[in-house]
KEPA-374786 format. One line per field, with one value per residue (C-alpha): residue number from 1; residue in one letter; y negated, z, x. Coordinates in pm, whole numbers. Layout:
N
gulo <- c(NUM, ...)
vodren <- c(A, ...)
v <- c(Y, ...)
w <- c(Z, ...)
u <- c(X, ...)
//
This chain:
570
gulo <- c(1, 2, 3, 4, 5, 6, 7, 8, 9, 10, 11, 12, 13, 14, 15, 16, 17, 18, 19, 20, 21, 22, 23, 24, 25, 26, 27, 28, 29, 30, 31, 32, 33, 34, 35, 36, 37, 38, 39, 40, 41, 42, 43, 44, 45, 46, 47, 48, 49, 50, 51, 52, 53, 54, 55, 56, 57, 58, 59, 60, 61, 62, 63, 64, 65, 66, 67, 68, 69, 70, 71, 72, 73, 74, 75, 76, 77, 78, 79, 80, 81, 82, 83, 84, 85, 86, 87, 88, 89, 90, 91, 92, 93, 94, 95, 96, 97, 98, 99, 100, 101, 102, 103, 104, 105, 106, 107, 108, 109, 110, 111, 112, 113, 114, 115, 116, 117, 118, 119, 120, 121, 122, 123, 124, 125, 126, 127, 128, 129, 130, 131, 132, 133, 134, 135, 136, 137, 138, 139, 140, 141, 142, 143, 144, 145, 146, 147, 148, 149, 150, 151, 152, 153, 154, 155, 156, 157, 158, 159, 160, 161, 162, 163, 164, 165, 166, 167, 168, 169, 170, 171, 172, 173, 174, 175, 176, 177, 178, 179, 180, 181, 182, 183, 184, 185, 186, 187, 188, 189, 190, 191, 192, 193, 194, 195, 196, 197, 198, 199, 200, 201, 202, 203, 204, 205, 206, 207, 208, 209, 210, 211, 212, 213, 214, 215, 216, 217, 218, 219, 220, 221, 222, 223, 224, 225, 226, 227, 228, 229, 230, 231, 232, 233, 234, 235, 236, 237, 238, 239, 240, 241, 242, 243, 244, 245, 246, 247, 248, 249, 250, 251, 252, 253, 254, 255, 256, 257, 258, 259, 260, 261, 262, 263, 264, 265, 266, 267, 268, 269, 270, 271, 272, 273, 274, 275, 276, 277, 278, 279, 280, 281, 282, 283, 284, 285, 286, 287, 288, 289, 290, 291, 292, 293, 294, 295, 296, 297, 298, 299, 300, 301, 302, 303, 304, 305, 306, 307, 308, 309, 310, 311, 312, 313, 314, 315, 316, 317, 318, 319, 320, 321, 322, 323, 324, 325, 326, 327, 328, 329, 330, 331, 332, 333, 334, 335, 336, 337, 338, 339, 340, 341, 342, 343, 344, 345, 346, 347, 348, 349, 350, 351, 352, 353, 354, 355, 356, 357, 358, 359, 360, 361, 362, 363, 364, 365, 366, 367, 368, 369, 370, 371, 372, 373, 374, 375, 376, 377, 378, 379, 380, 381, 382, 383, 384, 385, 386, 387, 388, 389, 390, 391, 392, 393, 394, 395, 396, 397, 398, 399, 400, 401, 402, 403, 404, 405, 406, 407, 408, 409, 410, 411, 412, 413, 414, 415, 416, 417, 418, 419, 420, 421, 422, 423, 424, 425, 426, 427, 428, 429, 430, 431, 432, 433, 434, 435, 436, 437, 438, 439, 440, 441, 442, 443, 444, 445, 446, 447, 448, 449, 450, 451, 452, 453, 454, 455, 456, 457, 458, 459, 460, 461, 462, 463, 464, 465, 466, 467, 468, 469, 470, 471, 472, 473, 474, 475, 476, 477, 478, 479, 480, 481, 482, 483, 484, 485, 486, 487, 488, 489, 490, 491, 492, 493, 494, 495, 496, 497, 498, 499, 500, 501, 502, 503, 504, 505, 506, 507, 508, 509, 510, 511, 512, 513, 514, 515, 516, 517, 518, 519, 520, 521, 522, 523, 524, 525, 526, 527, 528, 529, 530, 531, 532, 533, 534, 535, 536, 537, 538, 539, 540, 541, 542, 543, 544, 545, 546, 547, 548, 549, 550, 551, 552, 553, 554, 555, 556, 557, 558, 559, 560, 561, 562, 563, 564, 565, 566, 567, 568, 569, 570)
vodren <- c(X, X, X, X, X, X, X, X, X, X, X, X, X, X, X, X, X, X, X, X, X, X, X, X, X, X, X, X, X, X, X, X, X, X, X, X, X, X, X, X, X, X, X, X, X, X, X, X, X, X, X, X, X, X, X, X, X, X, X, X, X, X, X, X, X, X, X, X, X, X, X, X, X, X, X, X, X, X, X, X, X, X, X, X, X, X, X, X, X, X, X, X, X, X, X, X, X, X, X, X, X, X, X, X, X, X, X, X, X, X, X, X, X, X, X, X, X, X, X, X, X, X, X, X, X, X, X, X, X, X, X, X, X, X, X, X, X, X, X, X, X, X, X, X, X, X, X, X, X, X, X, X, X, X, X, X, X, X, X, X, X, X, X, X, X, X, X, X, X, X, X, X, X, X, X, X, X, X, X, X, X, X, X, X, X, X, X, X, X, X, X, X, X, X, X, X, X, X, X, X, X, X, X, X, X, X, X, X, X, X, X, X, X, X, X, X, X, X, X, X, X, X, X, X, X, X, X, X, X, X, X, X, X, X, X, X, X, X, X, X, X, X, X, X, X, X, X, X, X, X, X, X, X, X, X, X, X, X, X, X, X, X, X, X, X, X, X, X, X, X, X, X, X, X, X, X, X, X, X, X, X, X, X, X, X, X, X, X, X, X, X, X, X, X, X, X, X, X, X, X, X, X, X, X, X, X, X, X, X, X, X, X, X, X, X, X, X, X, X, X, X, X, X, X, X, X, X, X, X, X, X, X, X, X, X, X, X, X, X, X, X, X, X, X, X, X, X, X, X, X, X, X, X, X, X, X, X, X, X, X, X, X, X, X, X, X, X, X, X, X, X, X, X, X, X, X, X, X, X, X, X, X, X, X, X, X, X, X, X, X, X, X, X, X, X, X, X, X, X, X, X, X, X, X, X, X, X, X, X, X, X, X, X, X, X, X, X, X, X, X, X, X, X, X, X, X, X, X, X, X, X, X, X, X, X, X, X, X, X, X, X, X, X, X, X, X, X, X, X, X, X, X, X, X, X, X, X, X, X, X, X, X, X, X, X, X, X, X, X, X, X, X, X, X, X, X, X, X, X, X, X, X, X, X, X, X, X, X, X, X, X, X, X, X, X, X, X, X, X, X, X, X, X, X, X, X, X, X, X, X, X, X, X, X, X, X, X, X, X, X, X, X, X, X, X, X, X, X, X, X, X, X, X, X, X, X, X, X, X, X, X, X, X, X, X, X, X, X, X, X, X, X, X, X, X, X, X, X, X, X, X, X, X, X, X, X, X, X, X, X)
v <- c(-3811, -4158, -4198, -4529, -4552, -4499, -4797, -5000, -5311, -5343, -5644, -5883, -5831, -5967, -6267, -6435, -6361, -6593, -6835, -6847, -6882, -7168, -7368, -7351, -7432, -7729, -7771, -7495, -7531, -7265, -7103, -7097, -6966, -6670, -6673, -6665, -6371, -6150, -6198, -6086, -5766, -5639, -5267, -5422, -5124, -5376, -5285, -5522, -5702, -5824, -5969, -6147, -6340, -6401, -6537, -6917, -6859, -6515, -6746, -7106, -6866, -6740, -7093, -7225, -6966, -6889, -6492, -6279, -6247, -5851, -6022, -6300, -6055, -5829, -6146, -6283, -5971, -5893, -6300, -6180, -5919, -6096, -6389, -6111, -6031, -5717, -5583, -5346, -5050, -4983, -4705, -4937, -5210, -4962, -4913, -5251, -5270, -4926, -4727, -4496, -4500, -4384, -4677, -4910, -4792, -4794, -5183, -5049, -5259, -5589, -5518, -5580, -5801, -6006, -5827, -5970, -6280, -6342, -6344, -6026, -5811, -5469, -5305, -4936, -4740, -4478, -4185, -3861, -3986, -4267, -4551, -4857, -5181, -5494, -5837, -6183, -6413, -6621, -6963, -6906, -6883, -7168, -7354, -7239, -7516, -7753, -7626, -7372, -7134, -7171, -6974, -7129, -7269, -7088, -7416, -7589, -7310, -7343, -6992, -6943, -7027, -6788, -6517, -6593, -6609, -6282, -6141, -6249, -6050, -5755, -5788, -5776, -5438, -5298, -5371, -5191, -5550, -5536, -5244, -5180, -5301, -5592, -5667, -5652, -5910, -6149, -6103, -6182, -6507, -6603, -6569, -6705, -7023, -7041, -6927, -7182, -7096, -6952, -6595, -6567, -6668, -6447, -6135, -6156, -6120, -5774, -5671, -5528, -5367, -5606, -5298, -5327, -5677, -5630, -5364, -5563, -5877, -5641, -5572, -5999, -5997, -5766, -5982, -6339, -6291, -6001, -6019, -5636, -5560, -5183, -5059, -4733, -4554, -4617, -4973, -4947, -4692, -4940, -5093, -4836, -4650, -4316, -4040, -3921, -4227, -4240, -3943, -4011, -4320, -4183, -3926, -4176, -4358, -3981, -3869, -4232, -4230, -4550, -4918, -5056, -4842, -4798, -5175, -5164, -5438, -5106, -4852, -4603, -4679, -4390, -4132, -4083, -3822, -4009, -4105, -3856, -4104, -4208, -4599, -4832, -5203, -5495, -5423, -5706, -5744, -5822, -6054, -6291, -6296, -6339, -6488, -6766, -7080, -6931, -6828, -6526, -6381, -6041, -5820, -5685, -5971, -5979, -5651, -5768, -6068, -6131, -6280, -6470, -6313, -6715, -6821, -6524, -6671, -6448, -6336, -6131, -5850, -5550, -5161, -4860, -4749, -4481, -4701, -4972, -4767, -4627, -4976, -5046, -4741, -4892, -5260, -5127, -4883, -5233, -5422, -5499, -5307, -5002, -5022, -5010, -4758, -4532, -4554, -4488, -4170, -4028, -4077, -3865, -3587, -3612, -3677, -3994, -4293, -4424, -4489, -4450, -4507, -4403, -4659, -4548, -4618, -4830, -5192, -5453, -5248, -5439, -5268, -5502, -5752, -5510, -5480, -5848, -5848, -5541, -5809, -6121, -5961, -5772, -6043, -5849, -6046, -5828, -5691, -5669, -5451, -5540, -5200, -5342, -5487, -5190, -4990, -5137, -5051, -4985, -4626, -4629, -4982, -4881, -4614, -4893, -5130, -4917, -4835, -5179, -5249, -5035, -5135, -5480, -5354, -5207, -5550, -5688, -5388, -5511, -5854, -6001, -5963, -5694, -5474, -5587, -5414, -5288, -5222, -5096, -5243, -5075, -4788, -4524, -4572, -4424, -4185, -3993, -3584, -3538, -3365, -3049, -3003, -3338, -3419, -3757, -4024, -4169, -3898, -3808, -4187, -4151, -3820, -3952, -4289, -4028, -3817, -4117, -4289, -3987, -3900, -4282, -4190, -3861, -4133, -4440, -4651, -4902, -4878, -4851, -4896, -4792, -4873, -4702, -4664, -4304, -4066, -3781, -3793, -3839, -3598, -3344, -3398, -3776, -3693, -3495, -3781, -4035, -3982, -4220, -4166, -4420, -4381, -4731, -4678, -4945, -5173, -5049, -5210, -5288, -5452, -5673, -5806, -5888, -6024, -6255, -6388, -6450, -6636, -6825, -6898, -7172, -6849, -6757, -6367, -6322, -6461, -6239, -5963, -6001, -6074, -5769, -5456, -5619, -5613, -5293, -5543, -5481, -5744, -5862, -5909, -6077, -6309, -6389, -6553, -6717, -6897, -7019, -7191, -7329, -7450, -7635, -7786, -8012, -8070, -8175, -8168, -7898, -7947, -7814, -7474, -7298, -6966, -6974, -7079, -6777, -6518, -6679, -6647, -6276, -6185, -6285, -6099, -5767, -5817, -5904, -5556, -5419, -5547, -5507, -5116, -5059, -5207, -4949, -5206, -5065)
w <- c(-5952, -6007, -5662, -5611, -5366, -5698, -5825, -5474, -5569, -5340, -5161, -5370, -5591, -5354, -5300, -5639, -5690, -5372, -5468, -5861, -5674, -5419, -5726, -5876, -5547, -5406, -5205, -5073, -5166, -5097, -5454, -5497, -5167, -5308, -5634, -5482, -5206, -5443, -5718, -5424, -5282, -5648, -5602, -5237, -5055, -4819, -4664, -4359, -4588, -4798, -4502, -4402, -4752, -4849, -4464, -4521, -4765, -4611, -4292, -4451, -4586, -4226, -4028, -4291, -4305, -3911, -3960, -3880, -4105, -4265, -4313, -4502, -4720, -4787, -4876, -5097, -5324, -5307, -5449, -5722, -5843, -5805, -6003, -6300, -6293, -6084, -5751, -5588, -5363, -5084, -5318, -5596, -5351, -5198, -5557, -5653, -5383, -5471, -5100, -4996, -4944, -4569, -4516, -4656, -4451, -4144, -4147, -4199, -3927, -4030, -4315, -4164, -3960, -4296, -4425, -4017, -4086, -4430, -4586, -4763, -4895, -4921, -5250, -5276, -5599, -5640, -5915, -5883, -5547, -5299, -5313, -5183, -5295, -5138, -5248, -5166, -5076, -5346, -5101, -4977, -5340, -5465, -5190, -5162, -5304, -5089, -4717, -4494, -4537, -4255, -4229, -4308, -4002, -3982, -3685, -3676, -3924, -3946, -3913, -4272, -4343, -4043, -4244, -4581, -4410, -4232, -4579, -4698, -4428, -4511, -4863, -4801, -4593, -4879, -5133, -4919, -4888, -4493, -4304, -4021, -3741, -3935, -4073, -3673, -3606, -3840, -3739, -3391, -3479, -3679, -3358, -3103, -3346, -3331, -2978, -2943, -3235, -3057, -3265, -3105, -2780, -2801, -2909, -2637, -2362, -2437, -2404, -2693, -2834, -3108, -3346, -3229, -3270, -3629, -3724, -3623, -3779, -4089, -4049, -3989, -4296, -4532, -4356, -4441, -4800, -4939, -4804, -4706, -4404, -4386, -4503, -4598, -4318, -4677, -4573, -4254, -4349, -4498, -4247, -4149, -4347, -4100, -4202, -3861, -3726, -3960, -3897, -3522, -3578, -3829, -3501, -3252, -3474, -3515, -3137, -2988, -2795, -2990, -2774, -3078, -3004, -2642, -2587, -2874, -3152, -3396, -3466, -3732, -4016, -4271, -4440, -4753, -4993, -5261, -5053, -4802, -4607, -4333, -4298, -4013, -3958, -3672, -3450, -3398, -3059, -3197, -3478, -3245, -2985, -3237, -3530, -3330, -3541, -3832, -3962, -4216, -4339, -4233, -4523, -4276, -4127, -4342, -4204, -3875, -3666, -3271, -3120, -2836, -2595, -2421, -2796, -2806, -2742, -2549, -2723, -2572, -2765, -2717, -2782, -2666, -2293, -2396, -2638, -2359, -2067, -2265, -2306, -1952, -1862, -2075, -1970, -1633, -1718, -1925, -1606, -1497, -1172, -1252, -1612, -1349, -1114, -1355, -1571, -1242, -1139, -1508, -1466, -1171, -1316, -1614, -1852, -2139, -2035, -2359, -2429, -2832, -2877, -3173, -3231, -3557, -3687, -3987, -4081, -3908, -3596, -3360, -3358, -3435, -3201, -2918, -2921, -2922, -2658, -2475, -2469, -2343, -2086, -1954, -2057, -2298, -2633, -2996, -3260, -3521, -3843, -4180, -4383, -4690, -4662, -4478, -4820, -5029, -5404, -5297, -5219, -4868, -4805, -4645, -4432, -4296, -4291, -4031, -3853, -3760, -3667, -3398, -3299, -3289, -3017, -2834, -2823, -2720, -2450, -2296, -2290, -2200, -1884, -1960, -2223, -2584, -2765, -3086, -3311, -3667, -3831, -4076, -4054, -4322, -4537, -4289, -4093, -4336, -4409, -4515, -4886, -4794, -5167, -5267, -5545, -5644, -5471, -5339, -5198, -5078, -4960, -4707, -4550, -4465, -4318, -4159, -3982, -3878, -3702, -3540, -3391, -3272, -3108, -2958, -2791, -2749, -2403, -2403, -2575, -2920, -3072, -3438, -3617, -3905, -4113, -4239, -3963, -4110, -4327, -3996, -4032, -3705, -3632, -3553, -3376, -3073, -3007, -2933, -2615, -2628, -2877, -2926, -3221, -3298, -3447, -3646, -3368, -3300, -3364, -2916, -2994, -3304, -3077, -2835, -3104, -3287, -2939, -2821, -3116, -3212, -2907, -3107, -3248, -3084, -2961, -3256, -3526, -3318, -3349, -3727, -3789, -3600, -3798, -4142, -4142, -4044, -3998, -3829, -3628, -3846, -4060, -3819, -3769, -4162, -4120, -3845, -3887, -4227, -4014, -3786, -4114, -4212, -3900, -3933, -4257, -4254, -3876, -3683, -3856, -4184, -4011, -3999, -4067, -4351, -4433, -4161, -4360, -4736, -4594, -4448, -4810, -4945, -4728, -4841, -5149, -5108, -4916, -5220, -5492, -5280, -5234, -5595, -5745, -5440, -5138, -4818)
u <- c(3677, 3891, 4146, 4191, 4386, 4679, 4561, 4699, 4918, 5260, 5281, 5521, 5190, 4973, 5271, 5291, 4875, 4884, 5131, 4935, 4622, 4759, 4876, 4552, 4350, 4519, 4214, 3989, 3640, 3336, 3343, 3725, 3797, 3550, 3759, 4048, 3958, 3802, 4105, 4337, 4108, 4140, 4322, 4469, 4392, 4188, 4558, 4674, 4878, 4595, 4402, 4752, 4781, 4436, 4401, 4326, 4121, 3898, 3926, 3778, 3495, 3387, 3448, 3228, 2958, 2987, 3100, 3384, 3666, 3575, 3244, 3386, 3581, 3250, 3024, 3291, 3303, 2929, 2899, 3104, 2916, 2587, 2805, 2778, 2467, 2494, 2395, 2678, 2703, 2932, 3101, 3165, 3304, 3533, 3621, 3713, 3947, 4101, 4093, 3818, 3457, 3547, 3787, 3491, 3217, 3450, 3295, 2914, 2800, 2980, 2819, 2437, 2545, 2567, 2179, 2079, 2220, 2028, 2348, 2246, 1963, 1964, 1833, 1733, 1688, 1528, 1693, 1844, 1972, 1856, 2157, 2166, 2315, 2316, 2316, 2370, 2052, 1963, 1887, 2275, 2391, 2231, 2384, 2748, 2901, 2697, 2717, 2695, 2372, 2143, 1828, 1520, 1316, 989, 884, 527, 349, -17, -214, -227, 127, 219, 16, 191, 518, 485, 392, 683, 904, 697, 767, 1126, 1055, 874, 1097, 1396, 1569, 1544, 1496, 1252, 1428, 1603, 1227, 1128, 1425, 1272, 940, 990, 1212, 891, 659, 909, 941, 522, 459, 186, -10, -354, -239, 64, -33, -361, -151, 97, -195, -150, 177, 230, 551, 729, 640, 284, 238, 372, 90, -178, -39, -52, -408, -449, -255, -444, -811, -713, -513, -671, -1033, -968, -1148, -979, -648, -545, -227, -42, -91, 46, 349, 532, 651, 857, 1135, 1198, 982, 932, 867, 578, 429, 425, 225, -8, -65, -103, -409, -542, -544, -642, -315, -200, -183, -381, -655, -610, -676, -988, -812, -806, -1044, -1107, -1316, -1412, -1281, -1479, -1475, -1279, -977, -739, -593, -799, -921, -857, -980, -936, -1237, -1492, -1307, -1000, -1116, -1285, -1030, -730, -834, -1109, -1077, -1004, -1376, -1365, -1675, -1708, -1804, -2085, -2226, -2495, -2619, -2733, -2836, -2823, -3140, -3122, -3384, -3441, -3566, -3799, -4198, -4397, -4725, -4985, -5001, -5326, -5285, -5476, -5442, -5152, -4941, -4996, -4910, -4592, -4465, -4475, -4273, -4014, -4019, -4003, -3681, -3526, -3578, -3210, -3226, -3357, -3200, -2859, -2994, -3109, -2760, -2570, -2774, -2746, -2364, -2388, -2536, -2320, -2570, -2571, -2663, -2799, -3125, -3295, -3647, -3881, -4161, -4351, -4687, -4850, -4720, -4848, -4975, -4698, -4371, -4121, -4335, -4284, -3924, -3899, -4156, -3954, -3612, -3776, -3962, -3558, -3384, -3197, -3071, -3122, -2855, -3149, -3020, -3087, -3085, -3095, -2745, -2623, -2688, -2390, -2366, -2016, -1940, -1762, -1896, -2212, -2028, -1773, -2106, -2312, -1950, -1920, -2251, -2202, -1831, -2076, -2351, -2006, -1850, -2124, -2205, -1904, -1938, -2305, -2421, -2760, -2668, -2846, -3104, -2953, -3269, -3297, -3651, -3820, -3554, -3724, -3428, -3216, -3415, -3525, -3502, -3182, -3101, -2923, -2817, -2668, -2498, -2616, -2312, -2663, -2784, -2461, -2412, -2760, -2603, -2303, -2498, -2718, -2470, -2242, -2590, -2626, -2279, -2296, -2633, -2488, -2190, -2378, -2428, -2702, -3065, -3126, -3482, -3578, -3926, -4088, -4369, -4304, -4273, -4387, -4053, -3852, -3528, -3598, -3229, -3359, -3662, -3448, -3221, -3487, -3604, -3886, -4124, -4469, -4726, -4840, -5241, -5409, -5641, -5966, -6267, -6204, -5900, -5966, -6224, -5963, -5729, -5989, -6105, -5690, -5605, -5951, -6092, -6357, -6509, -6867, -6941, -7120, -6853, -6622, -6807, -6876, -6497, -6374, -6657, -6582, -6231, -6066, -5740, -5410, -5252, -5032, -5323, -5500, -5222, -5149, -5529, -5449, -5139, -5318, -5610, -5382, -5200, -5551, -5590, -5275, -5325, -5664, -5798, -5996, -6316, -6192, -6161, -6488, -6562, -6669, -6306, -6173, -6364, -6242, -5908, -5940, -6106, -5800, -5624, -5797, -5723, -5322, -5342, -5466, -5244, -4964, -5097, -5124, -4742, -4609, -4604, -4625)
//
C-alpha cells in the first residue's frame, strides 16, 4: 500500500509554488483561484502550512461561492478531477494531497455540506465493493467563471411541473447522487417554495411526516407521468438507502400501522401470482382530494357508474304477492330510519352490518328496474357495475379493477349522507361455480375475482344488490352471503293484464285481454312495444297507433326473442 504521507513537500516548496503561482495570477479569477489551490494541495499534507499560503486564493473561492474555507479546498480539487473527465473518491483525494484517508475524512461533514449545498453529487458504484465518489454539479461548473452558483428556484411551479420536478429529486436519490435525507432536504425546499399549490396545501391537512409526504408524492408521481395506477414496494424502496429502514416501511404497509394507510390516501392493491412484491395505489379518497383539478382517467372508471337516485323516474312496476311482499320488506329496511336503527342494533350484537341481496330470475322480469325502484323510493344514489369492463384482458387488471370498485362504494359510504346502493347487473360472469381445478389464466383470473368479491362481502358496510339470469350456476359460497334472496318469475297471464292496461290505457278490456293470452311476454317485452307506439305517436299522431299496429309490433317482438335465442342471446 503507497504512504503518502512520504510524498509531503516542506514548506519553502509550498513558498516559491506560491510566489510562481502569484506571478502568473495577477488577478484572482474563479478558475485560477481553483488552479492555483489544487496546484498547491498537490503532496501538501493538507498540513497547516498549506492552508496559510494558498489562503487568498482557498479564501476568494469560499467568499465567492458562500462556503467555509475546508469546503473551498474540497470543491476546488473535486473541479479538477471532473476538469479531466473523472469523478473522485475521498481515498483518491486524500491521495492527491499525500496524508491519510483518516486525516481526509476528519472533514466528512464539510464534505455534504457541499452535496447539501448542490455544490456536489454523490456517485455510487457498484463492484467488488460499494465506493462512493462525488462530483461537482454540472449547472455550477458551467457557471464558474461567471458567478457564484446559486440553486435553482423551484417558485411559481404549475402541478405538472411540481410532478416533473419532484421526479427529478427522486432521480438524483435513485441514482445514489443525493441520499435520503439530503433527497428529503430538497424535497421540502420544493414544497415550501409552492405552498399554495392546492397539492401542497391539500397534503399538509394531514400532518404528515416530510418522509410521508414524499411517498405519496411518489405514488402522484408514478399516476400523472406514467399512467400507473399501482406501484410495486420496489417503487417505493427507492427512496430510501438504509436497509432497515426499508424493511420497516415495507412492514408498516403490511400490518396497516402506516399514516398513509391509517388516514385512507393508500391502500393495497393485489398481489397476483406473477409478481412477489405486493401492489399499492392512491385510494379514490386521496385522488379526489389531492389531485382535484387535475382530471386523470382512472384505469377503472369505466367499470362503474353512480346514479343519482333524484334522476331516477318512478314506474309502477307489478309482481306476484311474494316477490311483491319481499320488496316491501326491503324498501322498508332501506328507509333511512330503520336502515339506521337496524345498523345500530346489529353493531350491538356484534354482528355485520352489511346488507347483499340476491335478485335472480329471467331477463326482462324487472330486476334491474327494482333496484332502481328500491333507491328512489330510500333515497339512496347507485354505484351500478359494468362487468364487462371489470374483466380486463390484462392479467392483474381485473383484480385491481373490482378492488377499486369497492375502495369506490367505501368512499362514497363515507361521504353521502344515506349510504349508496352498490349493485352488480347481470352478475353471471362473476357469480358463478367456481373451477376448483384451474389452470387456464382465465379460469384462474374468475377465482381470484371471485374470492376477492367475497372477502369484500364478508367486510362490507352498506347494501349491495346483484342480479342474474342463471341462478342455478350460482357458486354456493355466494348464495350464503346474500341474505336476501327474491326469484323474479316471468308475469302471469294476471299481471300482463295489469301491464298492458298501465301503459296503454286507450286499449279496451277485450284488446287487453287478447294482448295479454297471446303473448306469454315479460315486462321488458311489454315495454320494447310500448316505447315503439309511443315513438309513432310523435311521429305521426295518436291515430296511427291502433292495434293492429300494437300486435305487428309485439309479432316482431317474438320473433327478435327468437333470433336472438338461436345465435346464443339470452
Amino acid at each position: 500500500m503507497k504512504e503518502p504521507m512520504n510524498c509531503q513537500v516542506d514548506l519553502e516548496t509550498l513558498k516559491q509554488r506560491a510566489d510562481k503561482l502569484d506571478g502568473e495570477n495577477p488577478e484572482i479569477m474563479m478558475m485560477s483561484a481553483v488552479d492555483c489551490v489544487v496546484q498547491l494541495a498537490e503532496n501538501s499534507g493538507f498540513s497547516e502550512d498549506f492552508l496559510t499560503i494558498a489562503d487568498k486564493y482557498v479564501n476568494y473561492l469560499a467568499e465567492r461561492q458562500g462556503i467555509t474555507k475546508i469546503q473551498a479546498v474540497f470543491l476546488a480539487l473535486f473541479v479538477e478531477r471532473s476538469a479531466s473527465g473523472t469523478r473522485a473518491s475521498l481515498s483518491e483525494i486524500a491521495e492527491y494531497m499525500g496524508c491519510s484517508n483518516v486525516k481526509v475524512l476528519r472533514y466528512q461533514t464539510e464534505i455534504e455540506g457541499l452535496v447539501k449545498k448542490g455544490l456536489l453529487r454523490t456517485c455510487k458504484v457498484e463492484g467488488m465493493e460499494k465506493k462512493v465518489y462525488f462530483t461537482p454539479n454540472e449547472v455550477f461548473l458551467s457557471a464558474i467563471d461567471d458567478k457564484p452558483y446559486s440553486r435553482p428556484s423551484y417558485t411559481n411551479c404549475s402541478f405538472l411541473k411540481f410532478i416533473q420536478t419532484f421526479y427529478d429529486i427522486v432521480l438524483l436519490r435513485k441514482k445514489g447522487e443525493l441520499s435520503t435525507m439530503l433527497m428529503a432536504e430538497e424535497v421540502k425546499r420544493l414544497f415550501d417554495e409552492n405552498e399554495d399549490l392546492h397539492y401542497v396545501k391539500s397534503l399538509r391537512r394531514y400532518h404528515l411526516s416530510m418522509m410521508d409526504e414524499i411517498v405519496i408524492t411518489q405514488f402522484c408521481r408514478y399516476l400523472v407521468l406514467s399512467k400507473k395506477n399501482s406501484i410495486p414496494f420496489s417503487g417505493i424502496a427507492l427512496l430510501i438507502d438504509r436497509p432497515h429502514a426499508k424493511f420497516n416501511l415495507l412492514q408498516s404497509f403490511q400490518d396497516g400501522t402506516n399514516p398513509l394507510v391509517k388516514k385512507g390516501l393508500v391502500a393495497t392493491v393485489s398481489n397476483n401470482s406473477l409478481s412477489a412484491e405486493e401492489e399499492y395505489a392512491l385510494t379514490d379518497t386521496a385522488r379526489q382530494r389531492l389531485l382535484k383539478g387535475y382530471e386523470m382517467k382512472n384505469p377503472c372508471d369505466g367499470s362503474y357508474q353512480v346514479i343519482d337516485q333524484k334522476k331516477i323516474a318512478q314506474k309502477k312496476m307489478f309482481f306476484d304477492a311474494r316477490v311483491t311482499e319481499n320488496l316491501e320488506r326491503l324498501s322498508n329496511l332501506l328507509s333511512d330510519k330503520k336502515y339506521k336503527l337496524i345498523c345500530k342494533r346489529l353493531n350491538e350484537k356484534g354482528m355485520r352490518q352489511g346488507f347483499a341481496s340476491l335478485f335472480y330470475g329471467a331477463p326482462g322480469t324487472g330486476k334491474t328496474e327494482s333496484v332502481l325502484q328500491l333507491a328512489r323510493q330510500s333515497g339512496r344514489d347507485v354505484l351500478q357495475v359494468n362487468i364487462s369492463e371489470v374483466k380486463s384482458m390484462w392479467v392483474g387488471e381485473s383484480e385491481k379493477n373490482i378492488k377499486a370498485i369497492f375502495e369506490r362504494y367505501r368512499t362514497l359510504l363515507k361521504h353521502t349522507k344515506r349510504a349508496p346502493i352498490l349493485l352488480f347487473n347481470e352478475a353471471d360472469a362473476i357469480l358463478g361455480k367456481r373451477n376448483n381445478h384451474a389452470a387456464h389464466s382465465a379460469d384462474k383470473m374468475e377465482n381470484s375475482i371471485q374470492n376477492i368479491i367475497l372477502q369484500e362481502m364478508e367486510t362490507m358496510n352498506g347494501i349491495m344488490i346483484a342480479t342474474t339470469n342463471l341462478e342455478e350456476n350460482l357458486d354456493k359460497a355466494f348464495e350464503r352471503r346474500f341474505l336476501y334472496k327474491i326469484k323474479f318469475e316471468k308475469p302471469s297471464i294476471e299481471q300482463r293484464r295489469a301491464m298492458w292496461k298501465s301503459s296503454l290505457p286507450k286499449l279496451s278490456n277485450e284488446e287487453i285481454e287478447q294482448m295479454a293470452s297471446s303473448y306469454d311476454f315479460t315486462g321488458g317485452q311489454i315495454e320494447n312495444v310500448v316505447r315503439k307506439c309511443s315513438i309513432d305517436s310523435v311521429l305521426y299522431g295518436d291515430d296511427s297507433v291502433d292495434v293492429d299496429r300494437i300486435k305487428l309490433y309485439c309479432h316482431e317482438e317474438t320473433l327478435d326473442s327468437k333470433r336472438m335465442t338461436k345465435i346464443g342471446f339470452k
